[in-house]
C-alpha positions in Angstrom: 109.5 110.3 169.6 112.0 113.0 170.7 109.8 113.7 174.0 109.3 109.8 174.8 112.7 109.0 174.7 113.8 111.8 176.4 111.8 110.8 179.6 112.0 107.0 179.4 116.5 107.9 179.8 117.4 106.2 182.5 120.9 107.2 183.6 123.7 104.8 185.1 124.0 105.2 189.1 127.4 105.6 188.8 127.2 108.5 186.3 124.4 109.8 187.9 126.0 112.9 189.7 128.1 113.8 186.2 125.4 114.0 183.9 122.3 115.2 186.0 122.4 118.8 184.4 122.5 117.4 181.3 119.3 115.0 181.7 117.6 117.8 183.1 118.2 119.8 179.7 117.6 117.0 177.4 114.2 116.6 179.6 113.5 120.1 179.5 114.0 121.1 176.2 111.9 117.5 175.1 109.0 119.1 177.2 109.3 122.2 175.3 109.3 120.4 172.1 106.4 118.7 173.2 104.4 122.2 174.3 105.4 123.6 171.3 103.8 120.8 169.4 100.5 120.2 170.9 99.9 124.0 170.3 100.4 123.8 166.7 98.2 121.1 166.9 95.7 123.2 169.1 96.0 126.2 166.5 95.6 124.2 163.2 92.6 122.3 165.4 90.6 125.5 165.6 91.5 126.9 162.5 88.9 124.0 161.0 86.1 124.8 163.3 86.3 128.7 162.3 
């Protein structure tokens, strides 16, 4: 949930210029999140098939 509303933020026009560092953070660091999960996910996945 973290990731998806991270990337569906839509910011204002007018407070575009202001906060454009800090969507590109909260983007970022929701990508990371998501990498960070889906190789947990990968790990635990082939710790069944061993």
């Amino acid at each position: 949930m973290v990731v998806l509303r991270a990337l569906r933020r839509r910011i204002p026009m007018n407070q575009q210029s202001t906060t454009s560092d800090e969507a590109y953070l909260e983007s970022a660091s929701a990508m990371l999140h998501f990498c960070r999960l889906a190789l947990q996910l990968s790990e635990f996945t082939t710790e069944d098939f061993s």
